[in-house]
Short mmCIF file of the C-alpha atoms (twelve columns), coordinates in Angstrom:
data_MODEL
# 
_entry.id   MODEL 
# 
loop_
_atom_site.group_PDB 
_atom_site.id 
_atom_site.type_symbol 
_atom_site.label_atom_id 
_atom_site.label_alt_id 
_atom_site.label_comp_id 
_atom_site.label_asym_id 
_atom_site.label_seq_id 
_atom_site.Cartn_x 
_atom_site.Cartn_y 
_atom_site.Cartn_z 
_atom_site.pdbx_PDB_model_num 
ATOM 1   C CA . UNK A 1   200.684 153.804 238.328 1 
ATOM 2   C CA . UNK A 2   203.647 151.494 238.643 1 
ATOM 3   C CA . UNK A 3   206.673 153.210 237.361 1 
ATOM 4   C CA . UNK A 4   208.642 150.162 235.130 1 
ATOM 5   C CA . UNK A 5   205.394 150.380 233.300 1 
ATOM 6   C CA . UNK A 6   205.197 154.458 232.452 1 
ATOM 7   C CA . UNK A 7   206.480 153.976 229.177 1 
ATOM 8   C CA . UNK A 8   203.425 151.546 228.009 1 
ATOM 9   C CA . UNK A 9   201.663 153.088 225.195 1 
ATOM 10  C CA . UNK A 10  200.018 149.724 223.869 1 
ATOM 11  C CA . UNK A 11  198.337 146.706 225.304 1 
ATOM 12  C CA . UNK A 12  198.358 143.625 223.937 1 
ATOM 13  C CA . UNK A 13  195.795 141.010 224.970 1 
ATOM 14  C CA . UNK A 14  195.668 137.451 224.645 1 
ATOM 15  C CA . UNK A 15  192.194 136.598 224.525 1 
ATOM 16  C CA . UNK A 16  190.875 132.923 225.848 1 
ATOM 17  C CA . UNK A 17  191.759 133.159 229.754 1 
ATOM 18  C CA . UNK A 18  192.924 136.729 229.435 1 
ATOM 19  C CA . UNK A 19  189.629 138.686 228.987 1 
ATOM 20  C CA . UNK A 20  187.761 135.910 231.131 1 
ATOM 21  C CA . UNK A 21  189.004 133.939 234.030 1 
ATOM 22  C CA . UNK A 22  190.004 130.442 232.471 1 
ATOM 23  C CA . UNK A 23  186.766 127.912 232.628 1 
ATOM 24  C CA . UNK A 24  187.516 123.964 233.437 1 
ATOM 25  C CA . UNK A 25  184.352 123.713 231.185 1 
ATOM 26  C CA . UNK A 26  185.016 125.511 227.946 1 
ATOM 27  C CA . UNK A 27  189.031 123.933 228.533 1 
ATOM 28  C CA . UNK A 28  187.274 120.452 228.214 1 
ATOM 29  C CA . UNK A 29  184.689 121.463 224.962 1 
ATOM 30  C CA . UNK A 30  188.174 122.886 222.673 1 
ATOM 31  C CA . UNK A 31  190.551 119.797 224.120 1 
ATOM 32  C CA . UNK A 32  187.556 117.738 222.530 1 
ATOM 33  C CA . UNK A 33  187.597 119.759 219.657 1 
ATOM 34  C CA . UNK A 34  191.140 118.920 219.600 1 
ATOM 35  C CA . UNK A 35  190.716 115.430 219.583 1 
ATOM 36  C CA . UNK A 36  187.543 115.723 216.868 1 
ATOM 37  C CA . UNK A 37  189.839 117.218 213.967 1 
ATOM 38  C CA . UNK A 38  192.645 114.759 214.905 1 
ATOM 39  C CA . UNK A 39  190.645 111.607 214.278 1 
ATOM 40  C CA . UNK A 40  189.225 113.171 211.618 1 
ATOM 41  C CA . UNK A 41  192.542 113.717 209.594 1 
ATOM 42  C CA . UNK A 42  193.680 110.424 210.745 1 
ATOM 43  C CA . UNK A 43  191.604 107.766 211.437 1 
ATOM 44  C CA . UNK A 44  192.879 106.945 214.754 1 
ATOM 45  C CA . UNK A 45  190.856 105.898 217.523 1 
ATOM 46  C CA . UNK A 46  190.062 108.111 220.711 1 
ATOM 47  C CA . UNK A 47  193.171 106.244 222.832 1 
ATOM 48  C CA . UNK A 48  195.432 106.777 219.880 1 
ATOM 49  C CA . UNK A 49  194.559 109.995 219.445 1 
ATOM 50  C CA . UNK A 50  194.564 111.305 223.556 1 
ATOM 51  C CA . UNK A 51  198.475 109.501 223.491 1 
ATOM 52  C CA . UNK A 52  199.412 110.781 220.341 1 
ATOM 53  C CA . UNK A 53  198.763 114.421 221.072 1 
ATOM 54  C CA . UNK A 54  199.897 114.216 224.791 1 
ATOM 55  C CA . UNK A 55  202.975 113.033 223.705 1 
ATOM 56  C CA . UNK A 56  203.334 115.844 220.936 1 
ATOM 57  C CA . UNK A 57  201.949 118.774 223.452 1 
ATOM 58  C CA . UNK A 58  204.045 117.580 226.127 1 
ATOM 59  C CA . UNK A 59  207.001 117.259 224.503 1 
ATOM 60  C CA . UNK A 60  207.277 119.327 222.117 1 
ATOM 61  C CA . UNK A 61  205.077 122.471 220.964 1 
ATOM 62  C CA . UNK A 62  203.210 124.268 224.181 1 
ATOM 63  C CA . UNK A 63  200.771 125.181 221.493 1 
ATOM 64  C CA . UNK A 64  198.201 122.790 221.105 1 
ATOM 65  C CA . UNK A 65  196.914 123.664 217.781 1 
ATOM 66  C CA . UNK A 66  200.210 123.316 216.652 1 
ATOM 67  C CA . UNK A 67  200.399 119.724 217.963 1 
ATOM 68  C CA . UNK A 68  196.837 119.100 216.465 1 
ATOM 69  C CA . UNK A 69  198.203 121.248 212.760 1 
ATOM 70  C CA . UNK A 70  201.033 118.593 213.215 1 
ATOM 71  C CA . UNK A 71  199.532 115.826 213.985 1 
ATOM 72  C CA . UNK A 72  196.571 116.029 211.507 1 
ATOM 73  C CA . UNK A 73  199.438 117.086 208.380 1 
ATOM 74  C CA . UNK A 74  197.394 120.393 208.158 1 
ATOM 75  C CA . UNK A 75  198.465 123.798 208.371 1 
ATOM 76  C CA . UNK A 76  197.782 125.507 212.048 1 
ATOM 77  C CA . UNK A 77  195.096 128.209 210.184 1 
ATOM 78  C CA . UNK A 78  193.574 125.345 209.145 1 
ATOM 79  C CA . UNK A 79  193.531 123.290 212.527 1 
ATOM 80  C CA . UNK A 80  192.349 126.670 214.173 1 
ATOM 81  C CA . UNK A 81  189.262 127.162 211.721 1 
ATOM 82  C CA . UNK A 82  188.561 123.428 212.702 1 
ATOM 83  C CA . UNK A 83  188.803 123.208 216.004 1 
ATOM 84  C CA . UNK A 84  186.609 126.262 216.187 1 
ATOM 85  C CA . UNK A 85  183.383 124.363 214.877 1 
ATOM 86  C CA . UNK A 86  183.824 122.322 217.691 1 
ATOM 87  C CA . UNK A 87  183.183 124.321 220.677 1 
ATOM 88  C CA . UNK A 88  181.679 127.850 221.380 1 
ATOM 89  C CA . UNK A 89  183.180 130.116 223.768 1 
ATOM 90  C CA . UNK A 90  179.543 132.110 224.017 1 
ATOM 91  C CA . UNK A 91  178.587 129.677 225.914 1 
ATOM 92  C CA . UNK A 92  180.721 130.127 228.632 1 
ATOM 93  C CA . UNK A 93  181.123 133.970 228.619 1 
ATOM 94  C CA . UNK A 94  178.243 137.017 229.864 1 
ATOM 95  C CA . UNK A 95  178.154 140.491 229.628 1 
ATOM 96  C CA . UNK A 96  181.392 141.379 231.964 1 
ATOM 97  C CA . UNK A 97  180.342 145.221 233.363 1 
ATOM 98  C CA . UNK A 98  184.056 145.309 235.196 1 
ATOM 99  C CA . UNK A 99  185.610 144.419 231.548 1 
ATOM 100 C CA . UNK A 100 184.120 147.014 230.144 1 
ATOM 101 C CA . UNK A 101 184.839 149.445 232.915 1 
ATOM 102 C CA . UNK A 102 188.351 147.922 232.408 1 
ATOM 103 C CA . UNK A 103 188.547 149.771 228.825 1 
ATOM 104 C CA . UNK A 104 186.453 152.543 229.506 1 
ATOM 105 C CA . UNK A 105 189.565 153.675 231.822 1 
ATOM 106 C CA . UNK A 106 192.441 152.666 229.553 1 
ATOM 107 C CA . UNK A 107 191.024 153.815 226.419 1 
ATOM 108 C CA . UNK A 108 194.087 156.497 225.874 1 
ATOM 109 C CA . UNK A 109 196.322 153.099 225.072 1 
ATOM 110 C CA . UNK A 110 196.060 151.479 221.743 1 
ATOM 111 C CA . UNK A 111 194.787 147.619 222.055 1 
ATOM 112 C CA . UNK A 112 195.525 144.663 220.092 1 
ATOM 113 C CA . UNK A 113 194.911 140.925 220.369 1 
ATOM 114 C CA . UNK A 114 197.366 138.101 219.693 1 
ATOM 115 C CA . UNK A 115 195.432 135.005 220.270 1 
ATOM 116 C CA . UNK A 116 195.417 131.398 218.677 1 
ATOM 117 C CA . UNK A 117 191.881 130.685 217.045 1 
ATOM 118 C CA . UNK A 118 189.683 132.400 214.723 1 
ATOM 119 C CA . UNK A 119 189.748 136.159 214.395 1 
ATOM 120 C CA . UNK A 120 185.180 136.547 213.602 1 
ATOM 121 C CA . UNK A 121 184.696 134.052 216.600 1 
ATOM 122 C CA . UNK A 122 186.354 136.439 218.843 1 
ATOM 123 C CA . UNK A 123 184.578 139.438 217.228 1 
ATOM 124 C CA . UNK A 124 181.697 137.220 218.058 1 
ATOM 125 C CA . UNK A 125 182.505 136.637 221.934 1 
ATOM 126 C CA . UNK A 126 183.620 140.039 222.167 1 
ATOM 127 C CA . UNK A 127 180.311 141.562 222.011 1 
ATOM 128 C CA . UNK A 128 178.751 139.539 224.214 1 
ATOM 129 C CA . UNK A 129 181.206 140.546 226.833 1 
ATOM 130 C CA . UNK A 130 180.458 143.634 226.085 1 
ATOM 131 C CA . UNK A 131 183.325 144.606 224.569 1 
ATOM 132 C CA . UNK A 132 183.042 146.642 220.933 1 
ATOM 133 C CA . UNK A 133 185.674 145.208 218.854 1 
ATOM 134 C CA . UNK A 134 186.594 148.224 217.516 1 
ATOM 135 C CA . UNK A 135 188.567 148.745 220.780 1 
ATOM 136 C CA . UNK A 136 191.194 146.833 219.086 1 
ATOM 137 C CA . UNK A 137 192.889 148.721 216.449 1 
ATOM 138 C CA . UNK A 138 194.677 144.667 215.522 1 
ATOM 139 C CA . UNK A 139 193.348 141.364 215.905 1 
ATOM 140 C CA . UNK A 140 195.868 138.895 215.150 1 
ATOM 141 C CA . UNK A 141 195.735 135.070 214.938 1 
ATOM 142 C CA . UNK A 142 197.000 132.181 213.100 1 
ATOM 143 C CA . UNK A 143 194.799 133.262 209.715 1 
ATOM 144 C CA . UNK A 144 196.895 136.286 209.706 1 
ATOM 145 C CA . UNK A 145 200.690 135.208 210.558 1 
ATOM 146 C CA . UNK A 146 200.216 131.452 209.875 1 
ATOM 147 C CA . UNK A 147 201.797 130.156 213.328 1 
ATOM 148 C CA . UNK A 148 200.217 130.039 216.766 1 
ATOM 149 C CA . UNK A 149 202.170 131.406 219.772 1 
ATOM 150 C CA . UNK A 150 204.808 130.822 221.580 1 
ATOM 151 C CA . UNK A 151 206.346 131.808 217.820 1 
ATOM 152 C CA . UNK A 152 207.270 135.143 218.011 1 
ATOM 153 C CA . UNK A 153 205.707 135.847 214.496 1 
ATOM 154 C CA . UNK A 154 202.630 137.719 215.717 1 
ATOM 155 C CA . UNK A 155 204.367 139.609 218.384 1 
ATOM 156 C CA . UNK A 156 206.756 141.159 215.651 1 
ATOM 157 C CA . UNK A 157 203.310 141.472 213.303 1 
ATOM 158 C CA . UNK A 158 202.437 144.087 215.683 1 
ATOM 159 C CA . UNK A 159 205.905 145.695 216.471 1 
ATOM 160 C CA . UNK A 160 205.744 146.091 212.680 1 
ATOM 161 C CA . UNK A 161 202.458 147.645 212.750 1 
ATOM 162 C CA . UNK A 162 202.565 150.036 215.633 1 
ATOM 163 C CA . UNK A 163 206.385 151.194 214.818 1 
ATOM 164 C CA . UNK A 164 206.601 151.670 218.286 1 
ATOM 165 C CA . UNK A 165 209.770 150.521 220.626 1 
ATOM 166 C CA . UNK A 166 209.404 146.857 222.311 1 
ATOM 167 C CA . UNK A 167 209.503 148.410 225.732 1 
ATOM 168 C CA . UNK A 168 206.400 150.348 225.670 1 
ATOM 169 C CA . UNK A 169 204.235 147.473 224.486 1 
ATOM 170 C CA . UNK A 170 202.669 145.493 227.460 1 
ATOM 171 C CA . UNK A 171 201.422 141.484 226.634 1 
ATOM 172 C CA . UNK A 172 198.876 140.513 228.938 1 
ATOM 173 C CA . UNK A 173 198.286 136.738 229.734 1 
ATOM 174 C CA . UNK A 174 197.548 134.096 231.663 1 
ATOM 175 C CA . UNK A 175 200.236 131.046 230.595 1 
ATOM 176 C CA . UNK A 176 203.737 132.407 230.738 1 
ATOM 177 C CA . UNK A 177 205.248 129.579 228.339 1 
ATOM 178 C CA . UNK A 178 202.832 130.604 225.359 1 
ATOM 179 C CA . UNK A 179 201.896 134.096 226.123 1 
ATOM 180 C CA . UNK A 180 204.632 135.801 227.727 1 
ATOM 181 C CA . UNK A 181 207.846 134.418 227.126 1 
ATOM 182 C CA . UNK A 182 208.311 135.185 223.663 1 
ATOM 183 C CA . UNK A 183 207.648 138.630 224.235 1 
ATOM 184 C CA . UNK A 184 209.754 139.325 227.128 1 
ATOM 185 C CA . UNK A 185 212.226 137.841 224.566 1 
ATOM 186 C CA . UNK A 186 211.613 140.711 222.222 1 
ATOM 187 C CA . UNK A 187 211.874 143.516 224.997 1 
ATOM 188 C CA . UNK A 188 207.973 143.773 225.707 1 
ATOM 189 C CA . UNK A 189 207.132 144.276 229.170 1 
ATOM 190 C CA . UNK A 190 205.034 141.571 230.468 1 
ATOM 191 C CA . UNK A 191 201.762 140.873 233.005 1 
ATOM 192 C CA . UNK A 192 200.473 137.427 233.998 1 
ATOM 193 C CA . UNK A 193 196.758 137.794 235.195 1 
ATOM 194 C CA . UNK A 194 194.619 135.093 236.928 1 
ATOM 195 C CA . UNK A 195 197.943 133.758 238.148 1 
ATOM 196 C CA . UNK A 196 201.065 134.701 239.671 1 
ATOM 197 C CA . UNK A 197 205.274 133.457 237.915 1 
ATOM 198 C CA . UNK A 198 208.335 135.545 238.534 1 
ATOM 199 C CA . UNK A 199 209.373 135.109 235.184 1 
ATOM 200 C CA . UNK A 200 206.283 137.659 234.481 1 
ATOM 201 C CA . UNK A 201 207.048 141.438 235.012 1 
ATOM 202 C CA . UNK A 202 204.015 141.509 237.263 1 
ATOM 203 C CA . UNK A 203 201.870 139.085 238.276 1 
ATOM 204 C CA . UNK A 204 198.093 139.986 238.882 1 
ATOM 205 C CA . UNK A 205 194.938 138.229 240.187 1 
ATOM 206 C CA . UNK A 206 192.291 139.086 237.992 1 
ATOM 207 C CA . UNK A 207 192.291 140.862 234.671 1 
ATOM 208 C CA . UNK A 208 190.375 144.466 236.296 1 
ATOM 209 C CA . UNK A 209 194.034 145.119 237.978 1 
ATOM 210 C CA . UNK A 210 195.540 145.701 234.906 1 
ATOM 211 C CA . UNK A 211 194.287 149.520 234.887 1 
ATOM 212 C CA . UNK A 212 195.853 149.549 238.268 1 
ATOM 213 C CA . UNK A 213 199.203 149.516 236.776 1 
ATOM 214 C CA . UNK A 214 199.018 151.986 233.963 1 
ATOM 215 C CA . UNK A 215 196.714 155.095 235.719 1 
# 
């Protein structure tokens, strides 16, 4: 066990690139997506679009369902249930036994996910990871709280929920502007997997290490 992390009672998980490594592939099918429910909404053509939300994500919202919500005049539930129809994570994703092993071993902590999309769709993906949803006491995503991360809406959804102190919830990730930030801001320890930042609490390789830390 690390010791800055003995106080940990829950986990909270992003989902896409948290629970599987990030996949050039399935990036490419939702940035389409993306792109689908912009034209849509607007009208504009593909080069109009590909500027238009570049400029937007770039600039000004990490989040880019926000920058599609914006763009479109939508609200970001509604971009999310969009988008979704547009891409499907299955696809990309198999039966993961060291996931499961993964939960087997922390199942004393209580889980939750905080996660921009569509809360059935990851119900959906979940099982064929392997994963039974009912791991996760809380699934929260835009449907719920109305606003996609970095806004710290969801994270204090759950601090609301569990009743439990900032410092022994844990936010797992693997982008530290979206997932990690904001809840360092709150007092919630933090762990960047797939990747390594300094502005994370600890930075891991894969997603298995995470036990490492808490047993």
């Amino acid at each position: 066990m690390n010791i800055q992390f003995r106080e940990i009672k829950i986990l909270i998980w992003d989902f896409d690139g948290t629970l599987y490594k990030p996949n050039p592939r399935l990036w490419h099918e939702v940035r389409e997506g993306e792109y689908r429910v912009i034209r849509e909404h607007t009208g504009w053509a593909r080069e109009k679009t590909i500027s238009e939300f570049e400029r937007l994500h770039s600039a000004d919202t990490p989040s880019a369902t926000e920058a599609v919500a914006q763009l479109s005049h939508i609200s970001v539930a509604q971009a999310a249930g969009e988008m979704e129809e547009y891409f499907d994570r299955r696809k990309f994703v198999k039966r993961d036994e060291k996931l499961i092993q993964l939960f087997r071993k922390l199942k004393k902590f209580r889980h939750v996910t905080l996660a921009n999309g569509v809360k059935q769709k990851h119900i959906e993906t979940l099982r064929v990871l392997g994963v039974a949803p009912e791991t996760f006491e809380l699934m929260v995503t835009s449907e719920i709280v109305g606003v996609t991360k970095p806004h710290d809406n969801g994270f204090r959804y759950i601090l609301a929920h569990t009743k439990m102190p900032p410092a022994q919830h844990l936010m797992i990730g693997d982008r530290v502007a979206v997932d990690l930030v904001p809840a360092k801001a709150l007092g919630m320890k933090t762990c960047l997997v797939w990747g390594e930042s300094t502005l994370a609490d600890i930075s891991l390789s894969t997603v298995y290490d995470v036990a490492g830390l808490l047993l």
